[in-house]
mmCIF file of the C-alpha atoms, coordinates in Angstrom:
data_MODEL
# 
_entry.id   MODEL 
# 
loop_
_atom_site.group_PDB 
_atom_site.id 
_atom_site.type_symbol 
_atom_site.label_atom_id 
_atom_site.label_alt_id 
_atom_site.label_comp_id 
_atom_site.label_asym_id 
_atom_site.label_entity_id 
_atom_site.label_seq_id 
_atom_site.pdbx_PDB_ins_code 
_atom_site.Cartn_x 
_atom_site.Cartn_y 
_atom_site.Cartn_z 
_atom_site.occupancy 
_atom_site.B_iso_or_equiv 
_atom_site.pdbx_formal_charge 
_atom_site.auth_seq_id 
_atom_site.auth_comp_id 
_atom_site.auth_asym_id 
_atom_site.auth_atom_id 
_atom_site.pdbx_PDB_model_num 
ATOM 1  C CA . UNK A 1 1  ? 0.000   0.000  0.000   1.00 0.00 ? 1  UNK A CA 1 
ATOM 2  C CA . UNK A 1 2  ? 1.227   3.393  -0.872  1.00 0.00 ? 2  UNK A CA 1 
ATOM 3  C CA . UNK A 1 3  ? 1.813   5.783  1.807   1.00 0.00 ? 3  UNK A CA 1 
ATOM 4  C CA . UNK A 1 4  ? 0.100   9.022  1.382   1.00 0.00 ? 4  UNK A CA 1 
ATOM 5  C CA . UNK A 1 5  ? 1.567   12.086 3.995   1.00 0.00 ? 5  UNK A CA 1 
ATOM 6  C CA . UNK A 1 6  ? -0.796  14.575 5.578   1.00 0.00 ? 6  UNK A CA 1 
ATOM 7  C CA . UNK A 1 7  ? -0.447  18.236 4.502   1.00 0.00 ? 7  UNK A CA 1 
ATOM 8  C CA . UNK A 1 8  ? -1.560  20.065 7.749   1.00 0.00 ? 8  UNK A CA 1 
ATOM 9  C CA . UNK A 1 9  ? -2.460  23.751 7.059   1.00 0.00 ? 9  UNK A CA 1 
ATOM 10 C CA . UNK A 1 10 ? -1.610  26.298 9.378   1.00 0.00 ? 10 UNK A CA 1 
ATOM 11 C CA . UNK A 1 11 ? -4.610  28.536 10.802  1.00 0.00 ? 11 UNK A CA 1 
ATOM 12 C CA . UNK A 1 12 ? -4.770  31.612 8.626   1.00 0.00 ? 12 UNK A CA 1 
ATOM 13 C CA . UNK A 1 13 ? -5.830  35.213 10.871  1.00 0.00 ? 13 UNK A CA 1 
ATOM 14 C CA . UNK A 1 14 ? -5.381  38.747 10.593  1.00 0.00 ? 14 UNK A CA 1 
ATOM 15 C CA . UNK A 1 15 ? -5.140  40.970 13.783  1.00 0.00 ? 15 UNK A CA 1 
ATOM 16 C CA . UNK A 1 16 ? -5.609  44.814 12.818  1.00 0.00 ? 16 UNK A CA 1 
ATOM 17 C CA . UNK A 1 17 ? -4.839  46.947 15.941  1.00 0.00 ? 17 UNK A CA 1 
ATOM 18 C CA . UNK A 1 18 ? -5.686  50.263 15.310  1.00 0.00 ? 18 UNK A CA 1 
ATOM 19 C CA . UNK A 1 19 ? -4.887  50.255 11.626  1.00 0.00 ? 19 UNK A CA 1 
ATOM 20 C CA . UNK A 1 20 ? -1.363  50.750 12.531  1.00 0.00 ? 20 UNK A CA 1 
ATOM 21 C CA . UNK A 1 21 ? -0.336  46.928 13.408  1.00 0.00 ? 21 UNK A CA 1 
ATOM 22 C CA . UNK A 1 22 ? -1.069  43.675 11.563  1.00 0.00 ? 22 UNK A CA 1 
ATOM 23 C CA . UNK A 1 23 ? -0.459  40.004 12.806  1.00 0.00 ? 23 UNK A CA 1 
ATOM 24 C CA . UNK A 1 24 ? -0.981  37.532 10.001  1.00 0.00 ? 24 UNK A CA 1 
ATOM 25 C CA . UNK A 1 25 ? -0.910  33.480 10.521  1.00 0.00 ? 25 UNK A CA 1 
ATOM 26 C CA . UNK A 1 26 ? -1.436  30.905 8.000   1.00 0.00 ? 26 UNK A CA 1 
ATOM 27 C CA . UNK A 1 27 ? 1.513   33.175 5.794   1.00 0.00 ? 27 UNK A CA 1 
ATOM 28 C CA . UNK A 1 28 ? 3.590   30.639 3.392   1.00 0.00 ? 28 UNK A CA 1 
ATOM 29 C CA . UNK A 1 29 ? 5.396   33.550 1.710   1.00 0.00 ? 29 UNK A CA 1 
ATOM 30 C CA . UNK A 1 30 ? 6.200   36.885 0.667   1.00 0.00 ? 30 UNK A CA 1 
ATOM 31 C CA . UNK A 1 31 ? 5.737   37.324 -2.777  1.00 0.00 ? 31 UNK A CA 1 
ATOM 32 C CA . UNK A 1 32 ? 6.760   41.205 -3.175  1.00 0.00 ? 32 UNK A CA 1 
ATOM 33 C CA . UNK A 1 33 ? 6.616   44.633 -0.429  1.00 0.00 ? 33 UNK A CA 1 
ATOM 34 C CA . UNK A 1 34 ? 7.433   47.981 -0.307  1.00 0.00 ? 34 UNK A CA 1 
ATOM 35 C CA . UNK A 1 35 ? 6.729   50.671 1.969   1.00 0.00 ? 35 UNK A CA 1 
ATOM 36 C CA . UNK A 1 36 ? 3.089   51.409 0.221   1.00 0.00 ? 36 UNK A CA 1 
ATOM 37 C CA . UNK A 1 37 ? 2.081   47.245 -1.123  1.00 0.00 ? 37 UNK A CA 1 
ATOM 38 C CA . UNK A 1 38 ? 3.075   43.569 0.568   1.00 0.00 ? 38 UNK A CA 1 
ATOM 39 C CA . UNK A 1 39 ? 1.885   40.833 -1.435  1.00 0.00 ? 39 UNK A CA 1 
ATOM 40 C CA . UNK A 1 40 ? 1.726   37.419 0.069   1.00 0.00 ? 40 UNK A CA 1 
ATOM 41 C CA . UNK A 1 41 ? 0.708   33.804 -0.492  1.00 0.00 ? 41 UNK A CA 1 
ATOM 42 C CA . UNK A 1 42 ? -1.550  32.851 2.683   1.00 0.00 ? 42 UNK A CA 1 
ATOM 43 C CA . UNK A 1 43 ? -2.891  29.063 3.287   1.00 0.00 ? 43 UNK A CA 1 
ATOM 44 C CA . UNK A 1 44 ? -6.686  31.047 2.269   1.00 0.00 ? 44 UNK A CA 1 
ATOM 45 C CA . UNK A 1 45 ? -5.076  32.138 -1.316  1.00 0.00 ? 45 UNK A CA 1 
ATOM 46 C CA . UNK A 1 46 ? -3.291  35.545 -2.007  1.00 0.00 ? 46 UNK A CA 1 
ATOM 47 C CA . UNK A 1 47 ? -3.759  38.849 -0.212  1.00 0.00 ? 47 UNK A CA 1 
ATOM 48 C CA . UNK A 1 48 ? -2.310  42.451 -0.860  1.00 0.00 ? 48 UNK A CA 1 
ATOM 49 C CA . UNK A 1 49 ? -2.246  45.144 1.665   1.00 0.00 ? 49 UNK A CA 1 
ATOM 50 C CA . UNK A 1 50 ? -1.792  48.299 1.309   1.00 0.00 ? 50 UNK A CA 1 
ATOM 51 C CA . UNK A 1 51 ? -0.971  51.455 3.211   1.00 0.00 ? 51 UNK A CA 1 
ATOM 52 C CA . UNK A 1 52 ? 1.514   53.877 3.905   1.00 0.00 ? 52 UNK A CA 1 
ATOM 53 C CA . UNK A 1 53 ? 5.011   53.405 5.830   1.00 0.00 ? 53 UNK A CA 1 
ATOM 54 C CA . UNK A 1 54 ? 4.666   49.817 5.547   1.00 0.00 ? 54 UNK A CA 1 
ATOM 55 C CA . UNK A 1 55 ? 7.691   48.010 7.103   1.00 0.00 ? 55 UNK A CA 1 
ATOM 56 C CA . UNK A 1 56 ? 7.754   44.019 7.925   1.00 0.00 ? 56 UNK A CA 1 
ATOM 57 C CA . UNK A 1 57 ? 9.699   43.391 11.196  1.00 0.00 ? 57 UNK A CA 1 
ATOM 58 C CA . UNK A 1 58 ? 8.956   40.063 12.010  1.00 0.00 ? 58 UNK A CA 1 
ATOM 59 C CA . UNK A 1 59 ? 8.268   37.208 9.679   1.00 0.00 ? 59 UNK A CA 1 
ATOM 60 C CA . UNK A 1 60 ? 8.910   33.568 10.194  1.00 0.00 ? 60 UNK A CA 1 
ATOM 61 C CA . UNK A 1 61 ? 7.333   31.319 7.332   1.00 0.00 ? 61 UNK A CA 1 
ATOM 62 C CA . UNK A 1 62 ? 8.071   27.665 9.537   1.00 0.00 ? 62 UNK A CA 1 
ATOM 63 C CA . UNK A 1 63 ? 5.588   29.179 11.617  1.00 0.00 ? 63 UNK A CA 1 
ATOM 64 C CA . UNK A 1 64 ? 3.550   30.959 9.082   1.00 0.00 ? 64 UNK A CA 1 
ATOM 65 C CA . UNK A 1 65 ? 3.602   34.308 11.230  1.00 0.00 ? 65 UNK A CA 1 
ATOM 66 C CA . UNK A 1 66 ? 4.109   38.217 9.804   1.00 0.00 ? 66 UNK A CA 1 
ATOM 67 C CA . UNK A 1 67 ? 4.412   40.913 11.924  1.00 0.00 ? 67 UNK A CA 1 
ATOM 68 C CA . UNK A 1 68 ? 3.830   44.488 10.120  1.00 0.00 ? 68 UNK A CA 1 
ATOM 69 C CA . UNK A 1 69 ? 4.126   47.834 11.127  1.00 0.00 ? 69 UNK A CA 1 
ATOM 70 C CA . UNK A 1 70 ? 2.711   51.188 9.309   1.00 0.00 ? 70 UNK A CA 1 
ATOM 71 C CA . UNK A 1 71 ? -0.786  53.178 8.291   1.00 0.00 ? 71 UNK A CA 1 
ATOM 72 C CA . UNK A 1 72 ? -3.397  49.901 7.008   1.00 0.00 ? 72 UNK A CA 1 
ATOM 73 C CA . UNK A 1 73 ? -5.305  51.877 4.085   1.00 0.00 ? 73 UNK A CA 1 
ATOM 74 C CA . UNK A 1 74 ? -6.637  48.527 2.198   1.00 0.00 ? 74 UNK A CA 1 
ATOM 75 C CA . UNK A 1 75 ? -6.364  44.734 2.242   1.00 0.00 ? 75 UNK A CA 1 
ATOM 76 C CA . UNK A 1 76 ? -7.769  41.994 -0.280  1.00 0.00 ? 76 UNK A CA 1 
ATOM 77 C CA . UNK A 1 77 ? -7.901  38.282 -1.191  1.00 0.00 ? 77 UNK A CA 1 
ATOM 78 C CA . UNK A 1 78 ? -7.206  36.744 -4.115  1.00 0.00 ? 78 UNK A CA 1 
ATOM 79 C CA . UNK A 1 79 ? -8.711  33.601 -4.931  1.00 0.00 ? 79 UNK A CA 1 
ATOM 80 C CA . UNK A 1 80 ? -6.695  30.498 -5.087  1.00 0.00 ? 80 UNK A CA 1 
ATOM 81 C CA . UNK A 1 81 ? -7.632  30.213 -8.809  1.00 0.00 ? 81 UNK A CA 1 
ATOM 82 C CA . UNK A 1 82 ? -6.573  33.295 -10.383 1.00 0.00 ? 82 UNK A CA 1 
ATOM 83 C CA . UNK A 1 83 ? -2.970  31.937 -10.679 1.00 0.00 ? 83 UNK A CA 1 
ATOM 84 C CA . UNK A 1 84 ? -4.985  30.047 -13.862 1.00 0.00 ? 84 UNK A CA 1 
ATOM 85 C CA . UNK A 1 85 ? -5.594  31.201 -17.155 1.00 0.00 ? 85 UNK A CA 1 
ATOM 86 C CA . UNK A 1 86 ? -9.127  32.602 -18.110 1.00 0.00 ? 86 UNK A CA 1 
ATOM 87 C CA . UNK A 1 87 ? -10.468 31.129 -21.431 1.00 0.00 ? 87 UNK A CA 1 
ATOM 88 C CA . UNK A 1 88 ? -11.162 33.532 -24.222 1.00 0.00 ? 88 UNK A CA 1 
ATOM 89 C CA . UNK A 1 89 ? -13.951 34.618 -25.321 1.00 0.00 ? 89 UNK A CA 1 
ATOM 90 C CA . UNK A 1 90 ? -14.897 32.515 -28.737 1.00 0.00 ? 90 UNK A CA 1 
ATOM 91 C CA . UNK A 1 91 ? -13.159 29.568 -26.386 1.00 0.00 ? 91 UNK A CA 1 
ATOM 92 C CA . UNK A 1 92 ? -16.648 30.209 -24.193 1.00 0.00 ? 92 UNK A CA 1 
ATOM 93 C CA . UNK A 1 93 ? -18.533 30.865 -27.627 1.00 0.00 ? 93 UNK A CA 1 
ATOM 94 C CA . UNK A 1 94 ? -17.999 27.568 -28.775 1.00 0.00 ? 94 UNK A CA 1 
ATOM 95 C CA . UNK A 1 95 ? -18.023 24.979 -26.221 1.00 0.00 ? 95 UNK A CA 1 
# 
């Protein structure tokens, strides 16, 4: 019999305090940041924040935890499908 391993998935959070701190779990990487957009791969898909003075002091991707500092002006998801392509449009015409 073939052995099969379990994947366990780390808990995935936010914790906003005051727009001006953010504790993320469930992180599996940083994709890109500056001081104004961090983009990251979470165990819940993608997310982007963005703000002002954005500055990552404490990230540790064993445990999945991010630790960010700065002015919070916007966060979003991205689903775990965009990474795929979109069919066209005659693609959809003519199924």
């Amino acid at each position: 019999m073939e052995e099969r391993k379990l994947i366990k998935t780390k808990p995935h959070n936010m914790f906003i305090e005051g727009r001006e701190k953010l504790n993320i779990t469930g992180v599996r990487d940083v994709v890109s940041f500056d001081e104004s957009t961090i983009v990251l791969n979470t165990e819940m898909g993608g997310l982007i924040l963005k703000g002002i003075g954005l500055h990552i002091n404490k990230l540790n991707v064993e445990d999945g935890n991010l630790n960010i500092e700065g002015y919070i002006t916007a966060y979003n998801y991205t689903d775990k499908t965009d990474n795929k392509k979109t069919a066209g449009f005659f693609s959809n015409i003519f199924k």
